[in-house]
N, C-alpha and C positions, 0 to 999 in steps of 0.2 A: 504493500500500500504506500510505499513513500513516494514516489512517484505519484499519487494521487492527490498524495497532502503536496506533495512540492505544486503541484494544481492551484489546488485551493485555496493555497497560503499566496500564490502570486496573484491569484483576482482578487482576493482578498484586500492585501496591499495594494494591488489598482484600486480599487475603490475607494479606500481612504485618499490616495494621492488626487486621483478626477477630484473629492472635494476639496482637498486645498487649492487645487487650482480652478474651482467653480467661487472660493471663496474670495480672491482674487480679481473675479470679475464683475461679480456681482454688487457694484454702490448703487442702486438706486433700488428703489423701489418694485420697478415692473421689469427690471434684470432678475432680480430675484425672484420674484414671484412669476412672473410667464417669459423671464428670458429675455426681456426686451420688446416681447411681440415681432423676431425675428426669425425665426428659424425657416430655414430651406425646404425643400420637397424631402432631401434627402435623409437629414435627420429627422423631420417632422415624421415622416412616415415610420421609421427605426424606432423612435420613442414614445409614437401611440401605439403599432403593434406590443411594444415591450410592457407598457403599462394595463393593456388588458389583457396580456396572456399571464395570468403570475400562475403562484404554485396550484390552486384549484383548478386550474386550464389543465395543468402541464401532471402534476401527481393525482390531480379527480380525474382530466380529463381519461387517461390512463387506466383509472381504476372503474369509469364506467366499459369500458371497451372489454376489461377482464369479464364485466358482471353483465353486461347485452350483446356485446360483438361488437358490428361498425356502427350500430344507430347506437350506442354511445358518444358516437360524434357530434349528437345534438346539441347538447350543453354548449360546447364552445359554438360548434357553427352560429347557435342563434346570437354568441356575444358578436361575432364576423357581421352576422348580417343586423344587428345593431349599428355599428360602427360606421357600415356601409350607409343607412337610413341615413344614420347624422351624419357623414359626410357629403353625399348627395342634396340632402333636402335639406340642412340646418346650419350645416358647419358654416359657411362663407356671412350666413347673420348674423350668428352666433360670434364670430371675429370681428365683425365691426362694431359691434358694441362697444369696445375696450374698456373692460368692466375688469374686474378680479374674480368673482365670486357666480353663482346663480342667483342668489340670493340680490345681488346688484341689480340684474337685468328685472328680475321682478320689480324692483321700486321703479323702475326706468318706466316698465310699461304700466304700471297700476296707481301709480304717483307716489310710491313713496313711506307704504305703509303695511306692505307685503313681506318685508325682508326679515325682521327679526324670527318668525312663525316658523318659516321655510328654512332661516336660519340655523334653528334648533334642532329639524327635523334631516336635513342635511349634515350637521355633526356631527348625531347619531350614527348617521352612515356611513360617513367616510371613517369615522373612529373606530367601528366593529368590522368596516374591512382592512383598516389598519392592523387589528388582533387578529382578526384571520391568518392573515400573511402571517404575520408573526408567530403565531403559532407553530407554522409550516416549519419552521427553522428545524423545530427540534427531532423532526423525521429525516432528514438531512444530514443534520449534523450526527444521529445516532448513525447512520449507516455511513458514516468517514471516521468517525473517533469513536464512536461508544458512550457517547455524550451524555451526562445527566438530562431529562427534560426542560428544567426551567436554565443548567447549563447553556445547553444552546440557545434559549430564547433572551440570556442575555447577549450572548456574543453577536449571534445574527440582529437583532434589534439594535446593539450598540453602535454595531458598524453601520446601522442603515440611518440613524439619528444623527450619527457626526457625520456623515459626506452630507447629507439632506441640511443640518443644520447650516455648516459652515459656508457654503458655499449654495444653497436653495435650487431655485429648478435648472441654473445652470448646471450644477450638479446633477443634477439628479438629470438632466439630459444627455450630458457625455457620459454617464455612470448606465445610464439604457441603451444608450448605441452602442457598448460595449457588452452588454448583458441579451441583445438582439443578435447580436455578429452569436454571440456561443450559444444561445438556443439554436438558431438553425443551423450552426456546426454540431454540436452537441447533437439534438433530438432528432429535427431533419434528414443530417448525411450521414450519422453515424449509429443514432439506436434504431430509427427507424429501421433500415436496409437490414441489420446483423441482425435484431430481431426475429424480421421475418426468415431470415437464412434460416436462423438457430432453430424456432419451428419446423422446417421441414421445405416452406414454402405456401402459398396461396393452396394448392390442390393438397399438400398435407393437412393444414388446418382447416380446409373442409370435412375433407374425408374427418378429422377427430372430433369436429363440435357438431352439436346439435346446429339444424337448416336455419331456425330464427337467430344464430350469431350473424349471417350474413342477412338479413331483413331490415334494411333502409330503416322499417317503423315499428322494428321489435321490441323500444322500449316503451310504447306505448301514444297513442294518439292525442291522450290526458297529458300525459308528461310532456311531449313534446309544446303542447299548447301553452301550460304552464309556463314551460322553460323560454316560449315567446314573449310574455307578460313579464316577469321577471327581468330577465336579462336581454333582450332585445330592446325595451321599452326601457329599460334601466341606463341602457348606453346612452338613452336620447339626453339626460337628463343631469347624469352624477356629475357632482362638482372635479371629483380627479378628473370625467374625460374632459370638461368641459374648458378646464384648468389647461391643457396642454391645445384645447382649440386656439385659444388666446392666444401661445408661441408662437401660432403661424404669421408669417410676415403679410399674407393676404389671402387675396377669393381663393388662387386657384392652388397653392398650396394645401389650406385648408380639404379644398374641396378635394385634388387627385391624388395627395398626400394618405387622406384618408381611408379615401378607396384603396389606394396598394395597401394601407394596413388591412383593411378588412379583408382584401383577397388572401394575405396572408394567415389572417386568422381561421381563413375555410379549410385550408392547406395544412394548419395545424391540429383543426379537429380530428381531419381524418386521420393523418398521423397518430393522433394520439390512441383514435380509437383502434386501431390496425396494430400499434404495440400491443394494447391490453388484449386485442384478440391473440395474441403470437405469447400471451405470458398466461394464458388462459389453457394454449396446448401442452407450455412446458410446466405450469404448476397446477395442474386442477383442481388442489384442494389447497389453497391460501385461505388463513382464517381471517383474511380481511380484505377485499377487493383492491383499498387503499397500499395494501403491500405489492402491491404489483409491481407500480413505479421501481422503488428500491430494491424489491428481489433479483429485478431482471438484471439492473445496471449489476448490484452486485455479484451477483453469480455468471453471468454470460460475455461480461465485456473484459478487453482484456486490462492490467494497469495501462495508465493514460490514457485512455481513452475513456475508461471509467470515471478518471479523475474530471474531465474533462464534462463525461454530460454529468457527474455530479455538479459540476460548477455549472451546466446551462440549468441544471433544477432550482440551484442558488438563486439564478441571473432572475429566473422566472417571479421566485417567489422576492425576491428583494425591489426589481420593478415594481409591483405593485404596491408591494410595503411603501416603498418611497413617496412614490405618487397618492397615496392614500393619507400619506401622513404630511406631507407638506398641502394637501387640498384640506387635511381637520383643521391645521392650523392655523388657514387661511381663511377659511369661515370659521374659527374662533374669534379671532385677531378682528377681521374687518365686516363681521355680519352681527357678532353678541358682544365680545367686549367693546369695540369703538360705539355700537350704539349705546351700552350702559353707559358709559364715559363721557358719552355726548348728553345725554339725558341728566345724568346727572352732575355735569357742568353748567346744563343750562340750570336747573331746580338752585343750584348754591349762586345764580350769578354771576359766575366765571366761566362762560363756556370757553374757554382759551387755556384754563388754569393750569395745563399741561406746557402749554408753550408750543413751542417747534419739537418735536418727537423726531429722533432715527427710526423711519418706520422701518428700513434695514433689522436692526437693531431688535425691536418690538418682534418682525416678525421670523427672525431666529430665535431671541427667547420663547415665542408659543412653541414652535418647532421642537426647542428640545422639552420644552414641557410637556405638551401632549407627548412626543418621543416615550420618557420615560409613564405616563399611565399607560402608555397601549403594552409598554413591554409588561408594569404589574398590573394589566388584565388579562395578558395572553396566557402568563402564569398560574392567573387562578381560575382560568375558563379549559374546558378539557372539547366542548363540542363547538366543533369549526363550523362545521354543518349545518347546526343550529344559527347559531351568530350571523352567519352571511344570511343565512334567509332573513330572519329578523328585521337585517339591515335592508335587504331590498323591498324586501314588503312592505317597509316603513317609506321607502324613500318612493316607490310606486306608488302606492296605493295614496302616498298626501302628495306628491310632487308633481305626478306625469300631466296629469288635469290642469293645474292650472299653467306651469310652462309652458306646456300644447298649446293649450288654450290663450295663451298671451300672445304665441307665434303668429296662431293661423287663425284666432277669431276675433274682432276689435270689439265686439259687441260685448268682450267678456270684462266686468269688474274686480275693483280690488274686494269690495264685499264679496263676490261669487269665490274668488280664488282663496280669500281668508275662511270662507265656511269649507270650499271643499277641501283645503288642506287637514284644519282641523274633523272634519268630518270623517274625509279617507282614514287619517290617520290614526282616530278612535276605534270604527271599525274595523281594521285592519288589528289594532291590539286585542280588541275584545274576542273576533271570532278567534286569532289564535289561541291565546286563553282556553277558549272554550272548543276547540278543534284538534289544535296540538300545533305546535311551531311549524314541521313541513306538512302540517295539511295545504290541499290547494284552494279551500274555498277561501281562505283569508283574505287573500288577492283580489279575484273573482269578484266578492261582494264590496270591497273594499275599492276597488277601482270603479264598481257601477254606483254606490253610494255616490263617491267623489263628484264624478262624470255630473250625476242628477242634482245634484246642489249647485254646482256651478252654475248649467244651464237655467234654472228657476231664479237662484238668487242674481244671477247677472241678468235677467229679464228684468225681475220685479223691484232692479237697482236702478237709480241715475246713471245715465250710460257716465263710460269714465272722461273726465275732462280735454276737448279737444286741443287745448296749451299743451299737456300732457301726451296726447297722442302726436301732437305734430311735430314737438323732441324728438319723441321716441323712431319717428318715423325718419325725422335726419339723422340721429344715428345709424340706423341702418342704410343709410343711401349714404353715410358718410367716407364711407374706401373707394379710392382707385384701384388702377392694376398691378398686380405685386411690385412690392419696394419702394412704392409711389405714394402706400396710405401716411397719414397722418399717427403715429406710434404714440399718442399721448395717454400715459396711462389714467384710471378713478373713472367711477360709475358712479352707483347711487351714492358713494360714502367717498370721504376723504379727497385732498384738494387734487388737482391733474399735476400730471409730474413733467416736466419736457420731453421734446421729443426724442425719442431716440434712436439711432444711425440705423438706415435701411440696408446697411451692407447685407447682403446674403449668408448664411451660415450653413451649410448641408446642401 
């Protein structure tokens, strides 16, 4: 195994070095936090694939394909064909905003009274897919050292905390296009193919599994549905993706940037699920679907190479962690605490009584602060499973409605979008309650709840203010053709920052 740690220990150390040199470039504000609103085709597309494929992609994806065959590829496909939706139809408006947050763009379109709600509920989300990722470490790290559990969830969350903190999403952008290059070295060219060899082949692993491992819709016509509401619908919306829209330097960026991620993401479902089928011939009695991932690398590949897709499993599960934990931080920082702060500057008479703030500053200390509660939650939560659904179903069933709804229907208010959040949201915790965490109705009723309050209460509202719409409506008609936008960062909250250089990056 040294040769595998000699691996590990060298991404390892890159990752720390990308943040000292993310921390280096990052003074201002919208460096830090989207990068400058800069980025090229080339990394944009590297470092939005890399942020939705983490370890659930890459060690679930894997462990559905053991436990369905290839319609295990569904899970991730639908995140692919999320990705695709908002690239396509959202991304390029979603980048002229030049907001920080979702929670910004709401005040943008509803006047201003949307944000803290959505704020809260967005949090939640990005924070419990922060402990997910985190979690993941210690399955990782057990199969390269023999690691204590909460062992590894400090070491892998440490390192993801200091590159993230020190240096923000420039970091954490060179630290994914690095973590993108070793997943499809790693998974793609190297377990993929030796997999299927080690199986026998395509007509081997027919001939050994049951007809429904090869059935497009074997794991069920519910599930797949489900797993469209969830995660398809979920890409439209979360603040990490929406957080890396913003990097893009313009429309078509955004726009073709995105689609090569998503293409990429279809290309990895199947992958994925084609491994678990090929570790399903050579183990067929694994006491846990999840050991799939680990078993095969460990037992089938040779040293270095092993070292190697162990580090693309890293790469996987630490892109997400990053992105997850620099987007809590940032709707910490600029959705709940600046509004407390502003609230309660105005109540004493000082709304200024801060003075001039390093928002730099500010929003590195959130960064490591949330950092360290995702690492003492990932420790004392044991269901990944659990959590990520939680997290989506919170963020769907109170979010998808009124975003949607602010895009593509003008007729919709801040009252409609403030009940269906609150609405979705309630439903959404109660049927789980009463259903169980992965029931499907939770969603289901939670998302038609939402959906019916919006449209009633924004009918039987004051339509919203045409001052208000006619902003919002120059923001979006506010970019040229790439390079050429106006890069001035702040949305609903906090002052514009200058603008900054349209140079090309990727």
């Amino acid at each position: 195994m040294a040769v595998d740690y000699a691996v590990i220990v060298v991404y390892l150390a890159g990752m720390l070095a990308m943040g000292w040199w993310g921390m280096r470039r990052a003074k201002s504000k919208a460096e830090f936090l989207v990068a400058g609103r800069r980025l090229g085709p080339g990394m944009y597309s590297g470092t939005m694939a890399a942020i939705v494929l983490g370890g659930a992609s890459t060690i679930g994806g894997v462990g559905l394909g053991y436990q369905y065959g290839l319609s295990g590829a569904w899970m991730v496909f639908t995140i692919g064909l999320g990705l695709l939706a908002l690239s396509v139809f959202f991304s390029a408006r979603i980048a002229r905003l030049k907001v920080y947050t979702v929670s910004e763009m709401l005040d943008l379109r509803y006047g201003g009274r949307a944000g803290i709600i959505s704020g809260l509920v967005m949090w939640g989300y990005t924070l419990m897919l922060a402990v997910t990722s985190t979690i993941a470490y210690a399955t990782i790290f057990d199969v390269l050292f023999d690691m204590h559990r909460t062992v590894a969830i400090v070491l892998g969350g440490a390192i993801v905390v200091a590159y993230s903190t020190l240096g923000g999403m420039w970091s954490i952008t060179l630290t994914d296009m690095v973590q993108f290059v070793v997943k499809t070295i790693g998974v793609l060219l190297l377990l993929l193919p030796i997999a299927v060899v080690k199986a026998g082949g395509f007509s081997e692993m027919k001939a050994r599994l049951p007809t429904e491992y090869f059935d497009p819709l074997g794991i069920g016509g519910e599930t797949i549905f489900t797993y469209v509401l969830i995660y398809t619908f979920g890409m439209l919306i979360g603040q990490d993706i929406w957080q890396r829209v913003f990097t893009a330097r313009g429309d078509s960026t955004a726009r073709w940037g995105g689609t090569v991620a998503g293409t990429y993401c279809l290309v990895y479902a199947i992958a994925g699920a084609v491994i678990g089928t090929a570790a399903k011939v050579l183990y067929p009695k694994l006491p846990s679907a999840d050991d799939a991932f680990a078993t095969i690398v460990k037992d089938e590949l040779p040293p270095g190479v092993r070292g190697l897709v162990l580090a693309a499993a890293l790469a996987a599960v630490m892109s997400t962690s990053s992105g997850a934990l620099i987007a809590c931080a940032t709707v910490a920082n600029n959705d709940i605490w600046a509004r407390l702060r502003e609230l309660f500057g105005q109540r004493s008479g000082r709304p200024d009584m801060a003075g001039e703030r390093d928002e730099v500053r500010d929003n590195r200390a959130f960064i490591l602060v949330m950092g360290l509660a995702v690492i003492c939650i990932a420790i004392a939560l044991n269901d990944v499973v659990g959590a990520l659904t939680v997290a989506y179903n919170l963020l769907v069933g109170g979010l998808l409605v009124p975003i949607l709804g602010g895009l593509l229907w003008k007729r919709g208010t801040v009252q409609g979008a403030l009940a269906a959040m609150v609405v979705g949201g309630l439903t959404v915790i109660s049927l789980m309650a009463a259903y169980g965490i992965l029931a499907n109705e939770p969603i289901y009723y939670g998302l038609l709840a939402s959906l019916a309050v919006y449209l009633v209460v924004s009918l039987l509202t004051k339509p919203t203010d045409p001052a208000v719409l006619a902003a919002w409506r120059r923001r979006l008609a506010s970019e040229g053709p790439d390079g050429a936008e106006d890069t001035a960062g702040g949305g609903g909250t906090g002052p514009r920052e200058p603008s900054a250089t349209t140079t090309s990056t990727g």
